[in-house]
Biopython code that builds the backbone (N, CA, C, O; Angstrom):
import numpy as np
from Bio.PDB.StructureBuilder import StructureBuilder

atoms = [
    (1, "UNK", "N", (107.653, 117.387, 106.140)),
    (1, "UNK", "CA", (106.822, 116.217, 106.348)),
    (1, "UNK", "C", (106.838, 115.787, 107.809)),
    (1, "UNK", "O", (106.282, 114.737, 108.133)),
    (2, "UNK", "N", (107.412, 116.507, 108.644)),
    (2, "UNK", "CA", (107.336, 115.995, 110.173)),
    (2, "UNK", "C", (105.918, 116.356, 110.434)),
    (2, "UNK", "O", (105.147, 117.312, 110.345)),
    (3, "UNK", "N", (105.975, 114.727, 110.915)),
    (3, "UNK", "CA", (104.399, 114.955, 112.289)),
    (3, "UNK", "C", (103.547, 114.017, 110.797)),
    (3, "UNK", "O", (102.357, 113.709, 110.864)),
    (4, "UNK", "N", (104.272, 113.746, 109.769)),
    (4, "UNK", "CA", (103.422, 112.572, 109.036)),
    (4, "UNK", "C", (103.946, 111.589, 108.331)),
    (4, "UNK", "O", (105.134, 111.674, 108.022)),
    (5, "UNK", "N", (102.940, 110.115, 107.808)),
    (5, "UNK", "CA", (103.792, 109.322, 107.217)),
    (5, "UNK", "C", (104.136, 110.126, 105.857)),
    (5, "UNK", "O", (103.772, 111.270, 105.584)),
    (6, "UNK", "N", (105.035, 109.131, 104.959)),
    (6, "UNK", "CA", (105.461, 109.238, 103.602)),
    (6, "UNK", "C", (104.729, 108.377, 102.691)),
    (6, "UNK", "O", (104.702, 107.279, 103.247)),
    (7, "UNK", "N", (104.230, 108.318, 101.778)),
    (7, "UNK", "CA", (103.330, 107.633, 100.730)),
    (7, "UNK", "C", (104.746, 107.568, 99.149)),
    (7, "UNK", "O", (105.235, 108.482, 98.486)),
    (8, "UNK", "N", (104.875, 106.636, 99.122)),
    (8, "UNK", "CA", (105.666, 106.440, 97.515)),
    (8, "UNK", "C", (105.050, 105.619, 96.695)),
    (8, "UNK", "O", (104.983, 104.396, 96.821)),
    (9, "UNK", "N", (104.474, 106.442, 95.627)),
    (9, "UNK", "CA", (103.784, 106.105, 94.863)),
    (9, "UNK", "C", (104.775, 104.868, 93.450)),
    (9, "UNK", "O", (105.933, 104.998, 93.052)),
    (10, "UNK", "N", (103.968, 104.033, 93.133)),
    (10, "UNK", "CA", (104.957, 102.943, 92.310)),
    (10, "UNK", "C", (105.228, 103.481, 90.601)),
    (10, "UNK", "O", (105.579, 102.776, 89.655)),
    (11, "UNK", "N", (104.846, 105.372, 90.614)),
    (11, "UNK", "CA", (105.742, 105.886, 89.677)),
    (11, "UNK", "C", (106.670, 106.944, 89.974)),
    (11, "UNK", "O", (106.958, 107.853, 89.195)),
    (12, "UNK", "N", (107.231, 106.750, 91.409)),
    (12, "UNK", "CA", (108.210, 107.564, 92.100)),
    (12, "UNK", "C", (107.931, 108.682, 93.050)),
    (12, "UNK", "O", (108.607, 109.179, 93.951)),
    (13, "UNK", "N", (106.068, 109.073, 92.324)),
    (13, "UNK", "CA", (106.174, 110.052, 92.947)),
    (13, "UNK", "C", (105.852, 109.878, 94.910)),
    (13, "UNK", "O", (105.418, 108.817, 95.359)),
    (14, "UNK", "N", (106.147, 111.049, 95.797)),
    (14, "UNK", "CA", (106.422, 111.002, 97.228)),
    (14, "UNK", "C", (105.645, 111.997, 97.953)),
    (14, "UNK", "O", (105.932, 113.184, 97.797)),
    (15, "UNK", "N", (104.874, 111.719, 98.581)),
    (15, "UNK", "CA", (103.872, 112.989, 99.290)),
    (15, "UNK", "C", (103.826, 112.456, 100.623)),
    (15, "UNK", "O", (104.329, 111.379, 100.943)),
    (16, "UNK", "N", (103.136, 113.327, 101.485)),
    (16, "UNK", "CA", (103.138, 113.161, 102.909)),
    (16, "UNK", "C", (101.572, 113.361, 103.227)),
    (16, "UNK", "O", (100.718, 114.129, 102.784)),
    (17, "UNK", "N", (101.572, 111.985, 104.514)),
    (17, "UNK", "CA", (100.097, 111.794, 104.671)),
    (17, "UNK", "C", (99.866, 111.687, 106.069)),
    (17, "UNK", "O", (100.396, 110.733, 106.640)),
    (18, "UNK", "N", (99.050, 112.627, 106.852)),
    (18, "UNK", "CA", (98.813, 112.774, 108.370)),
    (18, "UNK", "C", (97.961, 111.479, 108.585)),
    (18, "UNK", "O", (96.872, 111.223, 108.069)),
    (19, "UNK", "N", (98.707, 110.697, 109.478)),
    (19, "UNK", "CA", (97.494, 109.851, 109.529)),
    (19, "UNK", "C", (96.469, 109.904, 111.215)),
    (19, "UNK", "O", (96.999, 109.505, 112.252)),
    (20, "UNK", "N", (95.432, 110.292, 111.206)),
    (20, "UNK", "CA", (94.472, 110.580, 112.355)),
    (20, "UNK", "C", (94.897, 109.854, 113.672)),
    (20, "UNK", "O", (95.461, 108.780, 113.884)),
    (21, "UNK", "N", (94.522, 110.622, 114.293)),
    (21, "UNK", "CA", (94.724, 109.482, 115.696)),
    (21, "UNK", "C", (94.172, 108.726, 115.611)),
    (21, "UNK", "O", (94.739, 107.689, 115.953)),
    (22, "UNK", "N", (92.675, 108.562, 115.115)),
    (22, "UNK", "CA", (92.060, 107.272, 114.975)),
    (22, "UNK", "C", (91.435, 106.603, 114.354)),
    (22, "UNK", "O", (90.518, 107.408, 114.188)),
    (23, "UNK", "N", (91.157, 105.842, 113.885)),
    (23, "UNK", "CA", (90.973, 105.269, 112.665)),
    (23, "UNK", "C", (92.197, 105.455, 111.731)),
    (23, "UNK", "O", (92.022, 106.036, 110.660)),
    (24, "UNK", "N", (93.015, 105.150, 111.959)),
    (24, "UNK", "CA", (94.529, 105.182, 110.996)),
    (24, "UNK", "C", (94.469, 103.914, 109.370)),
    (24, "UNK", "O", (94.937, 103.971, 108.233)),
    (25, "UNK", "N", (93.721, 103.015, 110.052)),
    (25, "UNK", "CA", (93.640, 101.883, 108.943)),
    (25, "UNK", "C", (92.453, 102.396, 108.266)),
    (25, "UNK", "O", (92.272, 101.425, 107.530)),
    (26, "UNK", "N", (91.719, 103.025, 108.034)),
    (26, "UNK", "CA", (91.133, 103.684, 106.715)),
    (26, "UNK", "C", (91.621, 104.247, 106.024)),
    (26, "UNK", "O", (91.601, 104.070, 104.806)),
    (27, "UNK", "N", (92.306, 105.247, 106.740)),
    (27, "UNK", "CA", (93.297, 106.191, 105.908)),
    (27, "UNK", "C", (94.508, 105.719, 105.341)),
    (27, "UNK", "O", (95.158, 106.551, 104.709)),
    (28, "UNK", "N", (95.091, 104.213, 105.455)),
    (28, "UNK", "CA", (95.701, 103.393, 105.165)),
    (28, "UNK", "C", (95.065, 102.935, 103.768)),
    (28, "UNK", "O", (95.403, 103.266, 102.632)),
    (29, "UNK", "N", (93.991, 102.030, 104.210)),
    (29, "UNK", "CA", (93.134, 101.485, 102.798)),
    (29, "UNK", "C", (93.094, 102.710, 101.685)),
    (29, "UNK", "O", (93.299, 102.468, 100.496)),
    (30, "UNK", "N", (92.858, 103.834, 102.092)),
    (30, "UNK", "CA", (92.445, 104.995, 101.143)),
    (30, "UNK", "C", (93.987, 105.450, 100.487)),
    (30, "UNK", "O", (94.010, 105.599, 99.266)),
    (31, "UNK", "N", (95.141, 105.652, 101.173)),
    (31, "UNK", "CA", (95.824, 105.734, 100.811)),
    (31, "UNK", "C", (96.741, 104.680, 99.972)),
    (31, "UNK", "O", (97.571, 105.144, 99.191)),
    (32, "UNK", "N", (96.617, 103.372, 100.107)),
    (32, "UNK", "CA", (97.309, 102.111, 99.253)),
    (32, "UNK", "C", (96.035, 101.649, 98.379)),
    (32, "UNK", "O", (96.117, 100.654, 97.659)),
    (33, "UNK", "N", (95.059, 102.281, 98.456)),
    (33, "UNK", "CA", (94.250, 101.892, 97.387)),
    (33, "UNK", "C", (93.588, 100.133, 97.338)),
    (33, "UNK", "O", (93.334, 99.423, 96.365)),
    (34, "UNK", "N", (93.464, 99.861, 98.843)),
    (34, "UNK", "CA", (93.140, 98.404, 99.372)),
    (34, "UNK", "C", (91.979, 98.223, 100.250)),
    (34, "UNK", "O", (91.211, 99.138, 100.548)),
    (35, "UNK", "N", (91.860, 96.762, 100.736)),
    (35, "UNK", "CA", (90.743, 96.807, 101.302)),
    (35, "UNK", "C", (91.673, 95.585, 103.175)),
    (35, "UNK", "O", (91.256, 95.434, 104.323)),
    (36, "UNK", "N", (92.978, 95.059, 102.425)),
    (36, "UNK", "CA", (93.844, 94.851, 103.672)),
    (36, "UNK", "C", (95.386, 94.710, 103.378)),
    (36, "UNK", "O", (95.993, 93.964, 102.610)),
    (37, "UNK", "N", (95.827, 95.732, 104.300)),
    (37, "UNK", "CA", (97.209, 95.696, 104.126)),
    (37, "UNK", "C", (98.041, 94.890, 105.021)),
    (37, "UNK", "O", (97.742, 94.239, 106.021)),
    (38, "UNK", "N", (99.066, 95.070, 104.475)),
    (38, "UNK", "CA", (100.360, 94.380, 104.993)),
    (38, "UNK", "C", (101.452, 94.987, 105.571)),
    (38, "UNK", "O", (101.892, 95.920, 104.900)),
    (39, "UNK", "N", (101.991, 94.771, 106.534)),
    (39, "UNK", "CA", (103.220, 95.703, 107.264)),
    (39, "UNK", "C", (105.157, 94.869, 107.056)),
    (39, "UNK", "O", (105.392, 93.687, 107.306)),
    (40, "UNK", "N", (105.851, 95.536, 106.735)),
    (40, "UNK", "CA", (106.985, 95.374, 106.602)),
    (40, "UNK", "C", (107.575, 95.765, 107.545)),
    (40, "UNK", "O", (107.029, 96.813, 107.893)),
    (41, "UNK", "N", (108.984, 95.366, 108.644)),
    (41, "UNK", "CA", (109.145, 96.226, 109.393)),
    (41, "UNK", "C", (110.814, 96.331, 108.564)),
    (41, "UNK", "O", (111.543, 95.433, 108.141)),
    (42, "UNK", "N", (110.960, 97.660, 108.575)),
    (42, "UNK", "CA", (112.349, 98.066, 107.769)),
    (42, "UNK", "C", (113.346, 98.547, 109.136)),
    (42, "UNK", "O", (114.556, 98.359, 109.008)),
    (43, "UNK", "N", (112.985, 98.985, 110.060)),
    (43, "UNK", "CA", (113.533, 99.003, 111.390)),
    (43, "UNK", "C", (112.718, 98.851, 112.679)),
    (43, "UNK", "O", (111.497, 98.777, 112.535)),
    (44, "UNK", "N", (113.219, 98.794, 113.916)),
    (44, "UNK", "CA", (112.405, 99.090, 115.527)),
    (44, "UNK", "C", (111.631, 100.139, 115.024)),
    (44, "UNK", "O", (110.646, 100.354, 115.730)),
    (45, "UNK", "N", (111.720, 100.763, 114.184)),
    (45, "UNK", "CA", (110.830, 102.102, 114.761)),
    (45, "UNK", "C", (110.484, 102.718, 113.297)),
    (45, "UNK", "O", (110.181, 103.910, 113.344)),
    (46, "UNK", "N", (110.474, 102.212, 112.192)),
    (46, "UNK", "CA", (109.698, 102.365, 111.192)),
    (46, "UNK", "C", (109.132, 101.116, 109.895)),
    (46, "UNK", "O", (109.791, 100.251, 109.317)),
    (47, "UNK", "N", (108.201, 101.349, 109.820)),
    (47, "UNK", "CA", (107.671, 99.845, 109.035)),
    (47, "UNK", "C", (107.042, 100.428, 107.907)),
    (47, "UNK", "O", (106.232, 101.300, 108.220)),
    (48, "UNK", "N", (107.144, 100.247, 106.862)),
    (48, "UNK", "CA", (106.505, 100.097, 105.485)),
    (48, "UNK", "C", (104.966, 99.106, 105.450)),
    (48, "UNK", "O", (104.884, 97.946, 105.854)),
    (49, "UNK", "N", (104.099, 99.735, 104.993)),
    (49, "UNK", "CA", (102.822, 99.248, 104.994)),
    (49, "UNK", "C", (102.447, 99.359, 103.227)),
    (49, "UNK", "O", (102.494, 100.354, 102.505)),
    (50, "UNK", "N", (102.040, 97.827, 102.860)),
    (50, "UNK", "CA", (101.540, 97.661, 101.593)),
    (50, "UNK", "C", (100.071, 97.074, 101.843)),
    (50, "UNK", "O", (99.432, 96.842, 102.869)),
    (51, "UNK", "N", (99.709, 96.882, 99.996)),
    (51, "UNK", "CA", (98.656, 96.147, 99.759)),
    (51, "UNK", "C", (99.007, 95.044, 100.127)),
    (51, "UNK", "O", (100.141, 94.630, 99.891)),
    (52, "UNK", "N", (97.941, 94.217, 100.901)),
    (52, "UNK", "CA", (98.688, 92.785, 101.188)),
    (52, "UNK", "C", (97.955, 91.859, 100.106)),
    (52, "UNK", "O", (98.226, 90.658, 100.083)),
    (53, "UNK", "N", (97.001, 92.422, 99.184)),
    (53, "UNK", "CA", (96.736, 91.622, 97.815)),
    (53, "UNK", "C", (97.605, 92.155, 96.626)),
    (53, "UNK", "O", (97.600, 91.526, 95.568)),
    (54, "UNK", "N", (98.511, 93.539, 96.796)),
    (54, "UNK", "CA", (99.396, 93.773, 96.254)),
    (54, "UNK", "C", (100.016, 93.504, 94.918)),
    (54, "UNK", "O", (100.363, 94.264, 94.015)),
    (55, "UNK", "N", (100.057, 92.112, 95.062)),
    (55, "UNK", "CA", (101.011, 91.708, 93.390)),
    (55, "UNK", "C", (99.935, 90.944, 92.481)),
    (55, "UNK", "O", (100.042, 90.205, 91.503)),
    (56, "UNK", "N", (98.699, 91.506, 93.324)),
    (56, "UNK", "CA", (97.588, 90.966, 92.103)),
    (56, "UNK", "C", (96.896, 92.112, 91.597)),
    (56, "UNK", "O", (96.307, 92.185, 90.518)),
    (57, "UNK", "N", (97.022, 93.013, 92.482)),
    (57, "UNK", "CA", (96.260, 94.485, 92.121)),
    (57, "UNK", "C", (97.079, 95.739, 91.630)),
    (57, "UNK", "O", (96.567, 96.623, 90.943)),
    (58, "UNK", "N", (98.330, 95.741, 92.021)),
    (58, "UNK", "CA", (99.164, 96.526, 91.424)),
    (58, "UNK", "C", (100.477, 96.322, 90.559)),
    (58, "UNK", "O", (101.255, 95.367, 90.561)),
    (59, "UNK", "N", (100.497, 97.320, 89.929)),
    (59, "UNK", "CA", (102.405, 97.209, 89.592)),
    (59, "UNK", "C", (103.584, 96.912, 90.750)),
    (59, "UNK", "O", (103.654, 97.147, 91.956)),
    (60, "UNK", "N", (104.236, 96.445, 90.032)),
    (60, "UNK", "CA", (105.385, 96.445, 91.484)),
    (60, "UNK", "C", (106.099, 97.888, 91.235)),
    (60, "UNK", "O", (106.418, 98.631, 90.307)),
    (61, "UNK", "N", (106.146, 97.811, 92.646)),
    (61, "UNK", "CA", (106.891, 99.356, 93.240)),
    (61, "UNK", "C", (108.282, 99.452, 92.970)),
    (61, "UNK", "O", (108.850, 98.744, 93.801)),
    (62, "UNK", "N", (109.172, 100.030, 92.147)),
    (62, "UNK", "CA", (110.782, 99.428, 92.007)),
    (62, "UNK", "C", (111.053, 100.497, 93.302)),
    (62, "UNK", "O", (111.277, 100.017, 94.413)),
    (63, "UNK", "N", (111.029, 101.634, 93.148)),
    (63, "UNK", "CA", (111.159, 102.454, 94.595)),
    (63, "UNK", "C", (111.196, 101.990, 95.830)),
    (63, "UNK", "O", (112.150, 102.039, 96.607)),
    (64, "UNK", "N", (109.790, 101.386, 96.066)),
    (64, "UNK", "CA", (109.509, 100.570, 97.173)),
    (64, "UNK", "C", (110.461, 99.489, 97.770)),
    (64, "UNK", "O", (111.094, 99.420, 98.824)),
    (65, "UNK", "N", (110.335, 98.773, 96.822)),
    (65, "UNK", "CA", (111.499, 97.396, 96.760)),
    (65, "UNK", "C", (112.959, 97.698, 96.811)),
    (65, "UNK", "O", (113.804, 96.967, 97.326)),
    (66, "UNK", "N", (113.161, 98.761, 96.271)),
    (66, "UNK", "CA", (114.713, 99.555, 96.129)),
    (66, "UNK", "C", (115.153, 99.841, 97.742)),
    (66, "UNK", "O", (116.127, 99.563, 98.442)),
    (67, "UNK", "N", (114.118, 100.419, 97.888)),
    (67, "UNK", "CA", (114.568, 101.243, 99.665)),
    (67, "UNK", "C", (114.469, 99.773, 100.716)),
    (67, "UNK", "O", (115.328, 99.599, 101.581)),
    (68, "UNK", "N", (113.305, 98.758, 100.508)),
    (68, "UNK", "CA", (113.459, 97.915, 101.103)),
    (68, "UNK", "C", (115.045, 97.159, 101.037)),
    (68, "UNK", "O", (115.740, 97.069, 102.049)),
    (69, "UNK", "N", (115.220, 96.953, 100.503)),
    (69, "UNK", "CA", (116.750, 96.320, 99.993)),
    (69, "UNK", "C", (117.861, 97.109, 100.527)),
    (69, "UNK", "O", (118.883, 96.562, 100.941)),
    (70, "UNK", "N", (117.657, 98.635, 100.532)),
    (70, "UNK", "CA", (118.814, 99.039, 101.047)),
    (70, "UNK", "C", (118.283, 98.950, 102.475)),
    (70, "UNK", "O", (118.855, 99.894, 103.020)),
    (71, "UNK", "N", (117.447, 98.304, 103.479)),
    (71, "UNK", "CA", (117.485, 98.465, 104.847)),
    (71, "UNK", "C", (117.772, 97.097, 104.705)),
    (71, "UNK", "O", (117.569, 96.570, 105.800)),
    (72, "UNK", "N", (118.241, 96.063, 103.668)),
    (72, "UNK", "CA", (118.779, 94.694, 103.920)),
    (72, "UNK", "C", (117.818, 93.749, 103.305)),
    (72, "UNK", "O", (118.128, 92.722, 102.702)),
    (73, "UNK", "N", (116.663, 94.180, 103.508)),
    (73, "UNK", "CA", (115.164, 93.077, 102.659)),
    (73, "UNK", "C", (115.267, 92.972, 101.440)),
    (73, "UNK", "O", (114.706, 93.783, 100.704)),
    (74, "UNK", "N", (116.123, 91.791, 100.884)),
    (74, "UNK", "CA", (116.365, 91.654, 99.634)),
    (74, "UNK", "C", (115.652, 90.222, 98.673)),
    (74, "UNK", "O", (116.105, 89.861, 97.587)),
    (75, "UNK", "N", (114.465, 89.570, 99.382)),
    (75, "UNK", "CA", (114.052, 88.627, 99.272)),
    (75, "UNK", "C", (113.036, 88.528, 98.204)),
    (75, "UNK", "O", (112.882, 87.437, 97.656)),
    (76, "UNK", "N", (112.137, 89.817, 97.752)),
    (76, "UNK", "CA", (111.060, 89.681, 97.348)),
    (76, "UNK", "C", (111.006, 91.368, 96.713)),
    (76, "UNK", "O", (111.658, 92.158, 97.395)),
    (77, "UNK", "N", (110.254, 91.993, 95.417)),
    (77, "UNK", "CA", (109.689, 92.749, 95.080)),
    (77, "UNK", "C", (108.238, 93.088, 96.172)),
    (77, "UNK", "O", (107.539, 92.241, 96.729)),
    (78, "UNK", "N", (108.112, 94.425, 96.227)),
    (78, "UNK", "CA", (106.635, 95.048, 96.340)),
    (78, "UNK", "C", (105.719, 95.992, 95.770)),
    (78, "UNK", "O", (106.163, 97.062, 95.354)),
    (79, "UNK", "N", (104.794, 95.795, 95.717)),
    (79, "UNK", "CA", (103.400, 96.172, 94.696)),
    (79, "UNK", "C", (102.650, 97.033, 95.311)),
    (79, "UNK", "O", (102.315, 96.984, 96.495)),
    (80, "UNK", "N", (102.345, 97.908, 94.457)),
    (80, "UNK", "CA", (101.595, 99.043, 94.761)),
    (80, "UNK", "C", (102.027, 99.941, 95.930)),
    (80, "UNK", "O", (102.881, 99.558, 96.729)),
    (81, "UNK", "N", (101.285, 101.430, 96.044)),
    (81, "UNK", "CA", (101.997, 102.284, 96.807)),
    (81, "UNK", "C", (102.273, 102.042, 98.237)),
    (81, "UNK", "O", (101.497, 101.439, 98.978)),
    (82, "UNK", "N", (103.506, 102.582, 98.624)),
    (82, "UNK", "CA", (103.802, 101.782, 100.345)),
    (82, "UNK", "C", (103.650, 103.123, 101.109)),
    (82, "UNK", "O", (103.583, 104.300, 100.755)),
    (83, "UNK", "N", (103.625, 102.475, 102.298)),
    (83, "UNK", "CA", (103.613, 104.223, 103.326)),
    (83, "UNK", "C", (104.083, 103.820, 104.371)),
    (83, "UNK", "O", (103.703, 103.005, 105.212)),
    (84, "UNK", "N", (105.067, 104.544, 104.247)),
    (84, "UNK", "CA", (105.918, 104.552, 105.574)),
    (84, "UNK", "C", (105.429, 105.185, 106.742)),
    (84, "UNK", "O", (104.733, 106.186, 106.578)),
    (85, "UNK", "N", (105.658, 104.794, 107.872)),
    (85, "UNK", "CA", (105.351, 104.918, 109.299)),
    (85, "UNK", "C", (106.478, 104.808, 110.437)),
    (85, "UNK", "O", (107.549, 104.201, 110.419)),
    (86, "UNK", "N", (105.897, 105.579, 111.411)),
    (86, "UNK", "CA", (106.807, 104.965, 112.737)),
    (86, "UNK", "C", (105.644, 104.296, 113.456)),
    (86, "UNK", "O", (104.424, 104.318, 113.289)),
    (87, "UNK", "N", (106.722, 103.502, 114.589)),
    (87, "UNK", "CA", (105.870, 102.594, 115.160)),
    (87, "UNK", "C", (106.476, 102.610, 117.175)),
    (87, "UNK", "O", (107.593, 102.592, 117.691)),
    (88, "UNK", "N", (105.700, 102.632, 117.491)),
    (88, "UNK", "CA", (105.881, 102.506, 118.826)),
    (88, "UNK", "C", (106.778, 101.007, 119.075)),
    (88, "UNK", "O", (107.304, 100.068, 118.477)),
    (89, "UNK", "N", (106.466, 101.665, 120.641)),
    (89, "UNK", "CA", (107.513, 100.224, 121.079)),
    (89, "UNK", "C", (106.728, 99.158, 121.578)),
    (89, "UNK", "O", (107.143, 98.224, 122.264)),
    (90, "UNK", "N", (104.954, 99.458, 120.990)),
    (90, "UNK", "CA", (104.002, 98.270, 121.861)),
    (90, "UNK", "C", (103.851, 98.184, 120.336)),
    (90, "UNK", "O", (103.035, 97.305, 120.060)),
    (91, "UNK", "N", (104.411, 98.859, 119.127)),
    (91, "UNK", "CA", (103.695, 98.184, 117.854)),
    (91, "UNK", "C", (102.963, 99.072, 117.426)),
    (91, "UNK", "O", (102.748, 99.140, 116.216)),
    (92, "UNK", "N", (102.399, 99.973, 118.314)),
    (92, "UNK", "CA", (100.738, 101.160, 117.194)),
    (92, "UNK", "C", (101.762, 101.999, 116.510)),
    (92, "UNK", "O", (102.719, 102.540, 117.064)),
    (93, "UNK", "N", (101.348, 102.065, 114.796)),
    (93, "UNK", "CA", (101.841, 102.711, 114.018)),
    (93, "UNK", "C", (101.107, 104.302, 114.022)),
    (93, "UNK", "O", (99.967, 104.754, 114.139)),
    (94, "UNK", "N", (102.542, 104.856, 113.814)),
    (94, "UNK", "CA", (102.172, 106.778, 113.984)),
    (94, "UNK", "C", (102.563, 107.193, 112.865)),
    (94, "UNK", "O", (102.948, 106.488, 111.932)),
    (95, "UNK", "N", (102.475, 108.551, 112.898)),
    (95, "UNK", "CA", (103.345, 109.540, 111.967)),
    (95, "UNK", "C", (104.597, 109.493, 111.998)),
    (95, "UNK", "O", (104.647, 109.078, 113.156)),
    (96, "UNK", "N", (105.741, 109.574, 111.681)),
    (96, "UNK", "CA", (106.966, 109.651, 111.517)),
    (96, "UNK", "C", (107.676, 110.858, 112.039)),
    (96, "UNK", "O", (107.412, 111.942, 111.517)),
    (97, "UNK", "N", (108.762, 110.778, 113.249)),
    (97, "UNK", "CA", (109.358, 112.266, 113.808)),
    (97, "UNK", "C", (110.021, 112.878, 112.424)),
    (97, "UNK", "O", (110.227, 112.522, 111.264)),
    (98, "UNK", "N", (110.181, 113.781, 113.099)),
    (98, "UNK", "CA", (110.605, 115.223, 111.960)),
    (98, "UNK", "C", (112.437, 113.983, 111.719)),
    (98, "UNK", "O", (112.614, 113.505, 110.599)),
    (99, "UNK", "N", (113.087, 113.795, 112.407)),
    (99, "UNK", "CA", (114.469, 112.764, 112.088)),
    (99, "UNK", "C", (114.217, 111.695, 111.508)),
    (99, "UNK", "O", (115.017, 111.079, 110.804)),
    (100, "UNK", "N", (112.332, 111.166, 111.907)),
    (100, "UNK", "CA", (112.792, 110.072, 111.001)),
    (100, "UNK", "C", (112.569, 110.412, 109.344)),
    (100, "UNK", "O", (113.255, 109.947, 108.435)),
    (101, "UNK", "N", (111.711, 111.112, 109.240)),
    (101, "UNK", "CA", (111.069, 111.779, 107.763)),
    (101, "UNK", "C", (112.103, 111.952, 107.353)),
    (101, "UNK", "O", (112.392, 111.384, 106.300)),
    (102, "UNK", "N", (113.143, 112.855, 108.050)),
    (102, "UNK", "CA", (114.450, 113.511, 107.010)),
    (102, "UNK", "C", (115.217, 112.311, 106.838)),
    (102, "UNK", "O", (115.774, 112.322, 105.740)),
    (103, "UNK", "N", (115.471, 111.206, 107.562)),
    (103, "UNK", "CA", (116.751, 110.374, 107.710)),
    (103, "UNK", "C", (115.726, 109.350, 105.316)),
    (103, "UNK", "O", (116.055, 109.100, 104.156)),
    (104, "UNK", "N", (114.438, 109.283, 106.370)),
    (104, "UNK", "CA", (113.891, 108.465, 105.286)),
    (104, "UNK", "C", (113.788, 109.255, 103.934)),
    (104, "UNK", "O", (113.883, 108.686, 102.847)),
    (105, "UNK", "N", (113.573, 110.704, 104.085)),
    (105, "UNK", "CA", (113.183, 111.708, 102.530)),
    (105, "UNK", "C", (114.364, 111.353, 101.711)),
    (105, "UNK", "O", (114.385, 111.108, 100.505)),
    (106, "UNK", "N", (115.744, 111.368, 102.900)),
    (106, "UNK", "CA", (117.148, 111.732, 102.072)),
    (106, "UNK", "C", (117.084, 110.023, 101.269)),
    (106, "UNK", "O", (117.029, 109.995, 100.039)),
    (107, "UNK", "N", (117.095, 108.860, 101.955)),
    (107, "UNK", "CA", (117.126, 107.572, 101.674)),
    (107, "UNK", "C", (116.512, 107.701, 100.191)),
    (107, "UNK", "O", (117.117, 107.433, 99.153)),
    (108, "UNK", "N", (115.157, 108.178, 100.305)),
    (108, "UNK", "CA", (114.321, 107.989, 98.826)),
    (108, "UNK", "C", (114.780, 108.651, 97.757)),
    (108, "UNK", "O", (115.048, 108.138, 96.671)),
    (109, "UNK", "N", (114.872, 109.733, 98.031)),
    (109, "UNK", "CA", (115.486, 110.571, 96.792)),
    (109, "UNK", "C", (116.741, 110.241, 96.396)),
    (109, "UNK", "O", (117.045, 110.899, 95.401)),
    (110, "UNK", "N", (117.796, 109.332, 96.830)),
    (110, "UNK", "CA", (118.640, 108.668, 96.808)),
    (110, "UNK", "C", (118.153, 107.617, 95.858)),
    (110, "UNK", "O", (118.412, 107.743, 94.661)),
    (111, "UNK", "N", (117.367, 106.436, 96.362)),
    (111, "UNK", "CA", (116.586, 105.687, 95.523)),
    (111, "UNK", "C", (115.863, 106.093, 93.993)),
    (111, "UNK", "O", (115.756, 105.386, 92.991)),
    (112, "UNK", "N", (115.507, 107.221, 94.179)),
    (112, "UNK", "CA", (114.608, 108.051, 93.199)),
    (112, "UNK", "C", (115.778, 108.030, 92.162)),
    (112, "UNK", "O", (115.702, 107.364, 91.130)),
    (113, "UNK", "N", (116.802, 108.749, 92.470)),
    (113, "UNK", "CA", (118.178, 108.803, 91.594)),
    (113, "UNK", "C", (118.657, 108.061, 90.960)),
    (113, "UNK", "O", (118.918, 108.141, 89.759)),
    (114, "UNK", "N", (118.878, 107.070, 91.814)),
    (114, "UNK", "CA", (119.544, 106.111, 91.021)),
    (114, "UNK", "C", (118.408, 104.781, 90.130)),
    (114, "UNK", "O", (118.772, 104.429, 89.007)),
    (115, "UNK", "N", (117.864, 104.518, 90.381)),
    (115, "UNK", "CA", (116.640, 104.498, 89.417)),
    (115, "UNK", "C", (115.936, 104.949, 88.152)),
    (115, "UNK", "O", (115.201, 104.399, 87.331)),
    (116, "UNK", "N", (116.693, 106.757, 88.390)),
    (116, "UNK", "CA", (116.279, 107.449, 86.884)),
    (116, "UNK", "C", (115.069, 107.889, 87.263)),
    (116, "UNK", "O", (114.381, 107.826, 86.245)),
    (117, "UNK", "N", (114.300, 108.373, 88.309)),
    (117, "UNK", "CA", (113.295, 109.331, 88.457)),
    (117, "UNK", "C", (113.960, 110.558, 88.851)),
    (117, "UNK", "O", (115.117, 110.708, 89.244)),
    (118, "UNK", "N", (112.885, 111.553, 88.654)),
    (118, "UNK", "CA", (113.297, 112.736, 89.042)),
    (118, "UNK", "C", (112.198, 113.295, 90.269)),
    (118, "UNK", "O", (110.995, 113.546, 90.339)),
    (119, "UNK", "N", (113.632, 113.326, 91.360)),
    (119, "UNK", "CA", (112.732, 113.781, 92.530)),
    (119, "UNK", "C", (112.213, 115.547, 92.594)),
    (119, "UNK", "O", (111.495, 115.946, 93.511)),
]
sb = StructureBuilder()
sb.init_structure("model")
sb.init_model(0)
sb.init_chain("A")
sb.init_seg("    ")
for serial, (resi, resn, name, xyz) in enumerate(atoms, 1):
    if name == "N":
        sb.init_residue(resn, " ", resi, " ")
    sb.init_atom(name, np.array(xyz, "f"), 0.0, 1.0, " ", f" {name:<3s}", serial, name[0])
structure = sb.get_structure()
C-alpha cells in the first residue's frame, strides 16, 4: 500500500486508495460515500478523514473508533468508512509513505483482531 491512503470500511474490511494529485476531495467524497467530509488528526503527519454527516448516514465504524482511541481519541464513536492519509507540514493531505502504511496496516489488523474480524 505505499504511495496510497488506507480506506477501512465500517465492516472491517481494508483496501488501499491512490489519491490523485488533484482533485483529492472527490476521490474522498467517492470513497466515504459523502458529499462533505471531516478530518481527524490522529498524529503531525497522519489524519483520518470521515463523513462529516456521518452519524446520520452511516453505521458507526467500531474499527475506526477502535484505532482512533488507541492514538488517545477516546471522546466520541465514528461513522461510516474513514481513510487514512498523510499530511504535510502546511496541512495538504497525501498518500501515506511506505512507514507510514506499514506502522498503520500493523495498528489495524491489530484492531481487526481484537474486535473479532478477520483480517
Amino acid at each position: 500500500m505505499d504511495g496510497n491512503a488506507i480506506v477501512i470500511e465500517t465492516d472491517g474490511r481494508v483496501g488501499a486508495v491512490a489519491l490523485p494529485d488533484h482533485d483529492r476531495l472527490k476521490t474522498m467524497y467517492a470513497v466515504l460515500h459523502c458529499h462533505n467530509v471531516d478530518v481527524v488528526s490522529l498524529t503531525s503527519k497522519i489524519d483520518m478523514w470521515l463523513d462529516d454527516e456521518g452519524m446520520y448516514n452511516h453505521p458507526v465504524n467500531p474499527y475506526a473508533t477502535e484505532l482512533a482511541r488507541r492514538y488517545g481519541l477516546t471522546h466520541q464513536p465514528y461513522f461510516g468508512p474513514a481513510l487514512l492519509c498523510g499530511v504535510t507540514r502546511d496541512g495538504d493531505t497525501i498518500n501515506l509513505t511506505h512507514d507510514q502504511a506499514k506502522a498503520a496496516l500493523t495498528l489495524i489488523i491489530d484492531v481487526l483482531v481484537s474486535l473479532g474480524a478477520h483480517p
